[in-house]
KOLTI-364619 format. One record per atom (N, C-alpha, C, O): atom name; residue in one letter; x, y, z. Coordinates in steps of 0.05 Angstrom, whole numbers, plus 5000, padded with zeros to 4 digits. Layout:
BEGIN
+----+---+------+------+------+
|  a | r |   px |   py |   pz |
+----+---+------+------+------+
| CA | a |    X |    Y |    Z |
...
+----+---+------+------+------+
//
This chain:
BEGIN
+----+---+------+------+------+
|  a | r |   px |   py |   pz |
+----+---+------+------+------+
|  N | x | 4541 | 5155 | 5063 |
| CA | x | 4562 | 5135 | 5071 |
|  C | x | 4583 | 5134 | 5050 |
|  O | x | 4578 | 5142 | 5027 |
|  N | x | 4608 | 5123 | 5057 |
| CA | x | 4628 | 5132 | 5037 |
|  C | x | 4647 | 5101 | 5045 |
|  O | x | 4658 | 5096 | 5066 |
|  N | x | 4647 | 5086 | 5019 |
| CA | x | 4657 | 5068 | 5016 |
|  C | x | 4692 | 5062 | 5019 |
|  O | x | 4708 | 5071 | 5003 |
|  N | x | 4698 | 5052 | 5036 |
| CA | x | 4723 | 5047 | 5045 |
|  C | x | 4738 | 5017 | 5037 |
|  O | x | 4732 | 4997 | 5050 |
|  N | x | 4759 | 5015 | 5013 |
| CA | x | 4769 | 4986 | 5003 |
|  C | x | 4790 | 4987 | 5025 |
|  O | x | 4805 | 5004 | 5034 |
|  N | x | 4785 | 4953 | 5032 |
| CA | x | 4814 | 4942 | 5040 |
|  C | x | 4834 | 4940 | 5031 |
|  O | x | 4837 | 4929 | 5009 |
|  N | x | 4856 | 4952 | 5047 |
| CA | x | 4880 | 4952 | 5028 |
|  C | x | 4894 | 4930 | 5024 |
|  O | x | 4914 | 4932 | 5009 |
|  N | x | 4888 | 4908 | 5034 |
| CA | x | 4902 | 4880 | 5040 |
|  C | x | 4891 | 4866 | 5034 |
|  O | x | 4867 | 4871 | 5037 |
|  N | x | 4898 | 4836 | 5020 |
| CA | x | 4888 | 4807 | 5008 |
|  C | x | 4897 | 4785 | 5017 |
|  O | x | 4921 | 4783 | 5025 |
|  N | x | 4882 | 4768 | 5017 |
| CA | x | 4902 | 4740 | 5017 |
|  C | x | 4902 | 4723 | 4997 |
|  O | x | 4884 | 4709 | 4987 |
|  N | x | 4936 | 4726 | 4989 |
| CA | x | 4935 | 4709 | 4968 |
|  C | x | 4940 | 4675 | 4976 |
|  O | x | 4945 | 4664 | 4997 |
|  N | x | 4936 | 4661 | 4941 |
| CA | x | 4934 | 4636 | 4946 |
|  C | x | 4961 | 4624 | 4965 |
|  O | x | 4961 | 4608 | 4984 |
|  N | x | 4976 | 4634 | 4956 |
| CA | x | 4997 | 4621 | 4972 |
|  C | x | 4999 | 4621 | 5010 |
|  O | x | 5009 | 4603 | 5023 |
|  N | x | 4988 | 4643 | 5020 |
| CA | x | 4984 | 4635 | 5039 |
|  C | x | 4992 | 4678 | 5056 |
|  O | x | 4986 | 4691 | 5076 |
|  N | x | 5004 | 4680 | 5036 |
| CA | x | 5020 | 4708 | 5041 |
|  C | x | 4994 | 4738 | 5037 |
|  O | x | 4970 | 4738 | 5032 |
|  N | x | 5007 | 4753 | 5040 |
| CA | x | 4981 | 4781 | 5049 |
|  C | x | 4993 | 4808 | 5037 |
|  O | x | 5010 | 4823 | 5047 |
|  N | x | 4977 | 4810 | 5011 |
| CA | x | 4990 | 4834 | 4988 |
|  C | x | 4975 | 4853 | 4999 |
|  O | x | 4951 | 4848 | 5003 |
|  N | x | 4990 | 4884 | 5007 |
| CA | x | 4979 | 4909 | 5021 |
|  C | x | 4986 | 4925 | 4989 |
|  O | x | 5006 | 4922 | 4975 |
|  N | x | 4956 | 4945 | 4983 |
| CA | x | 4960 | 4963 | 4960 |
|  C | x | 4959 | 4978 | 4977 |
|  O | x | 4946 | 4974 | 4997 |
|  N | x | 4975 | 5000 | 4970 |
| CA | x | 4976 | 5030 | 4983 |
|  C | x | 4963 | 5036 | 4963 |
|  O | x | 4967 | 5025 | 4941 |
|  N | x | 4939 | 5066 | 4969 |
| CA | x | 4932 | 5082 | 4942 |
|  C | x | 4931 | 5107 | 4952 |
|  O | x | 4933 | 5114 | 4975 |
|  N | x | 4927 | 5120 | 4931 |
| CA | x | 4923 | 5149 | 4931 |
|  C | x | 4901 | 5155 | 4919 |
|  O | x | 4902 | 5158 | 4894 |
|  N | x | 4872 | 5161 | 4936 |
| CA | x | 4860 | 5166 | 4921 |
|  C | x | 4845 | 5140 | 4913 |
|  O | x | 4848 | 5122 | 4930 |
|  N | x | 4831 | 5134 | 4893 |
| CA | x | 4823 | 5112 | 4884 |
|  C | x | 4851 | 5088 | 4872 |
|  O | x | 4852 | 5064 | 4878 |
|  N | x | 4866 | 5100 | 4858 |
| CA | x | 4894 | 5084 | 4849 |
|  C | x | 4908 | 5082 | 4861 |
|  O | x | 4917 | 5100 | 4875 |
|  N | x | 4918 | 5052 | 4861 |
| CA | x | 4942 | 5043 | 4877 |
|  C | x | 4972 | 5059 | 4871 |
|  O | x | 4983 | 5063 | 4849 |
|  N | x | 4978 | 5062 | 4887 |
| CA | x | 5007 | 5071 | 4885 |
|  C | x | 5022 | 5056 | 4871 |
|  O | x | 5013 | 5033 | 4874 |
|  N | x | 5049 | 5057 | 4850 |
| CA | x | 5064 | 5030 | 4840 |
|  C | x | 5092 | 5038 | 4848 |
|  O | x | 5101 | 5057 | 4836 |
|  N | x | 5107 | 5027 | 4866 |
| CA | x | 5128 | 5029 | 4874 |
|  C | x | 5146 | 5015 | 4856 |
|  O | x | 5168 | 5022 | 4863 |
|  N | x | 5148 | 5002 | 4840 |
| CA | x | 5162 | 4994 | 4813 |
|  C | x | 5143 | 4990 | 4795 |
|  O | x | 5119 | 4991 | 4801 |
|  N | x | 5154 | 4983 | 4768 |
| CA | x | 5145 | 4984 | 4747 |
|  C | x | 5128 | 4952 | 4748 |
|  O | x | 5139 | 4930 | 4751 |
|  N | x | 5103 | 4955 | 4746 |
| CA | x | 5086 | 4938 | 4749 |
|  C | x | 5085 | 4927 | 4786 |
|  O | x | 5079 | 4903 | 4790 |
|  N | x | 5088 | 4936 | 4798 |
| CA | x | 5092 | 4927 | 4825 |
|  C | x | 5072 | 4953 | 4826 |
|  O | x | 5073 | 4973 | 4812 |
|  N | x | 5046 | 4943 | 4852 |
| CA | x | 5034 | 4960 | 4867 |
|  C | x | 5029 | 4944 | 4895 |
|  O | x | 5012 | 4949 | 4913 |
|  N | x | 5045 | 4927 | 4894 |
| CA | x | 5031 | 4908 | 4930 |
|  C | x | 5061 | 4906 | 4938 |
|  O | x | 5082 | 4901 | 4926 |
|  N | x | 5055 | 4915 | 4967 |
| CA | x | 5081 | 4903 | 4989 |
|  C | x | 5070 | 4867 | 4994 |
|  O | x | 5048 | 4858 | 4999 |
|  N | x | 5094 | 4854 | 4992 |
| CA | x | 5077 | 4825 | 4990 |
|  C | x | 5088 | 4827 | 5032 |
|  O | x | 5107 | 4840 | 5040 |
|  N | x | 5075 | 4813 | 5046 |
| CA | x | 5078 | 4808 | 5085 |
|  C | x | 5079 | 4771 | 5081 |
|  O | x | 5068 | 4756 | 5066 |
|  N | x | 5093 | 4769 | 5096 |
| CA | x | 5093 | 4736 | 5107 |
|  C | x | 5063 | 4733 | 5114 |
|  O | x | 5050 | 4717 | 5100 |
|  N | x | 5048 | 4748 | 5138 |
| CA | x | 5022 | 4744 | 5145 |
|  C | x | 5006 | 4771 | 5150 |
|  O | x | 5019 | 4791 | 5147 |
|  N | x | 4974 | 4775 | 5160 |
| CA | x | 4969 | 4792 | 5161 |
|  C | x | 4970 | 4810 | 5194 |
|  O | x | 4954 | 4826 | 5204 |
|  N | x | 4991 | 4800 | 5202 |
| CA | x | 5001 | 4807 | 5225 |
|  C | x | 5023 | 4835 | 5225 |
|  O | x | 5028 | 4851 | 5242 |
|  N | x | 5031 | 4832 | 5199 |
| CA | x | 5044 | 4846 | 5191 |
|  C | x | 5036 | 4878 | 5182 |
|  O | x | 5051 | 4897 | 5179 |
|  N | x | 5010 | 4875 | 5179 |
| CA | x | 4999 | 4898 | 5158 |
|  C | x | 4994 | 4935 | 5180 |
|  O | x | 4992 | 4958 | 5174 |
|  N | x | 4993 | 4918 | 5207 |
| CA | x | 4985 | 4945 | 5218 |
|  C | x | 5016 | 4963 | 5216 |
|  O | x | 5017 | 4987 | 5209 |
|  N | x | 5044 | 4942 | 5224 |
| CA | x | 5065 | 4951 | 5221 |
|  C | x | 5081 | 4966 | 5197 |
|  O | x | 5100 | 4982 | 5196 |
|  N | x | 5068 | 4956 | 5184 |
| CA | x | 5078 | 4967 | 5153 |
|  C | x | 5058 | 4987 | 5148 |
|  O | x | 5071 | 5006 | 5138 |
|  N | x | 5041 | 4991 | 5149 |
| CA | x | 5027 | 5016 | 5152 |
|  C | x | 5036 | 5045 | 5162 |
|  O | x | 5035 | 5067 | 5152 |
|  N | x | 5045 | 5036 | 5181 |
| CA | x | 5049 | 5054 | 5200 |
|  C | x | 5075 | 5070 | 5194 |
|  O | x | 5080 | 5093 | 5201 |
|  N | x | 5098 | 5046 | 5174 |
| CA | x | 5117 | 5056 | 5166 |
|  C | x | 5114 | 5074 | 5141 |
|  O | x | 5127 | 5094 | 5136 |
|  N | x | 5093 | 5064 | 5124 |
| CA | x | 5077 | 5080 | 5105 |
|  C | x | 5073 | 5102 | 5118 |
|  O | x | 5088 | 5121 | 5114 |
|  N | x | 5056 | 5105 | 5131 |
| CA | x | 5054 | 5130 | 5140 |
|  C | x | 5075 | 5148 | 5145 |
|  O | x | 5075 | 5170 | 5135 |
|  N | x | 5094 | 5139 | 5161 |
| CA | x | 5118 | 5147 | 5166 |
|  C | x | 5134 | 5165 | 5141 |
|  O | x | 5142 | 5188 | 5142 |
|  N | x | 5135 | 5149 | 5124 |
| CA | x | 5144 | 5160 | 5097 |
|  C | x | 5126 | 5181 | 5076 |
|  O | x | 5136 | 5193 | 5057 |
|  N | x | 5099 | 5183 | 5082 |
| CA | x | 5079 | 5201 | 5072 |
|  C | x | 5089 | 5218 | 5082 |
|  O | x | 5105 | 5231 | 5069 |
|  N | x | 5081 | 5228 | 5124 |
| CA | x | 5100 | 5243 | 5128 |
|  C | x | 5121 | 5259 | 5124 |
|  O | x | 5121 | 5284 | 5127 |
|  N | x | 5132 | 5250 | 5121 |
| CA | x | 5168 | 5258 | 5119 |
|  C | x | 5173 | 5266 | 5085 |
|  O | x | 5192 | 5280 | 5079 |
|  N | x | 5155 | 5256 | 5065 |
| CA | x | 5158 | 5267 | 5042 |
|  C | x | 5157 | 5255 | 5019 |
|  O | x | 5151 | 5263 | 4996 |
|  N | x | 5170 | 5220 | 5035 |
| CA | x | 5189 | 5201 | 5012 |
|  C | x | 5167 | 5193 | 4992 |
|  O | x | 5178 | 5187 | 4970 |
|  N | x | 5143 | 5190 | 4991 |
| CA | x | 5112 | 5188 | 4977 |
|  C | x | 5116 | 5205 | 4950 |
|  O | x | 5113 | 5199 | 4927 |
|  N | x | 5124 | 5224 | 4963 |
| CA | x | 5109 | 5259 | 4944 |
|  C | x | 5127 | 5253 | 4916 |
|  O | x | 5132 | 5272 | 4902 |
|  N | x | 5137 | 5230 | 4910 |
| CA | x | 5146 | 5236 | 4875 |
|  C | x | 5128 | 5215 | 4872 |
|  O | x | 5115 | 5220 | 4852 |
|  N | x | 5120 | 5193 | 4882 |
| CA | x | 5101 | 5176 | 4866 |
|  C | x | 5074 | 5180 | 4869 |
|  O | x | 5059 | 5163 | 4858 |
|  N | x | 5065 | 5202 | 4883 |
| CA | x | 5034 | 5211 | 4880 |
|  C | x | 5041 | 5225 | 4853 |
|  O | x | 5033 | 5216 | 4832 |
|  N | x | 5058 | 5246 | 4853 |
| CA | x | 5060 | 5268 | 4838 |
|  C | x | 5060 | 5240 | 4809 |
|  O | x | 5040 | 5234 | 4797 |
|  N | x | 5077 | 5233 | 4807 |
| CA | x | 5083 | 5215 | 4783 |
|  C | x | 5059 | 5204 | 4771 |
|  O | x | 5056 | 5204 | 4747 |
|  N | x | 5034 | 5190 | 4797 |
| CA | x | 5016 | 5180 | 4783 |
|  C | x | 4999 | 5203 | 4787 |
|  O | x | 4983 | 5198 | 4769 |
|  N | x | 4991 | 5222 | 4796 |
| CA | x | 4966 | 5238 | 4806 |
|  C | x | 4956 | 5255 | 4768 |
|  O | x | 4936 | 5270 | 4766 |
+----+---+------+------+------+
//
């Protein structure tokens, strides 16, 4: 069996931090930033999907490369 983390939290405030990773490590889309912060977790399948979107197409491949 092969252990699968959620990529999404709820924080205290009420809001829902998605880590993208690569691999075991989170991706950091700015410097100290690794969470897309969502209003709710309604949000998360949508933004995913745009993630994906951008793995796809390429826009990813300098920040794997950067952290890999």
């Amino acid at each position: 069996a092969k252990r699968v983390k959620c990529w999404w939290t709820a924080s205290v405030d009420g809001k829902t931090n998605l880590v993208v990773r690569y691999g075991s490590k989170p991706l950091e889309f700015a410097k100290g930033k690794n969470a897309i912060e969502l209003a709710s977790e309604a949000e998360v399948a949508d933004v995913l999907a745009k993630v994906r979107e951008a793995a796809e197409i390429g826009e990813l491949d300098a920040l794997v490369e950067k952290q890999a």
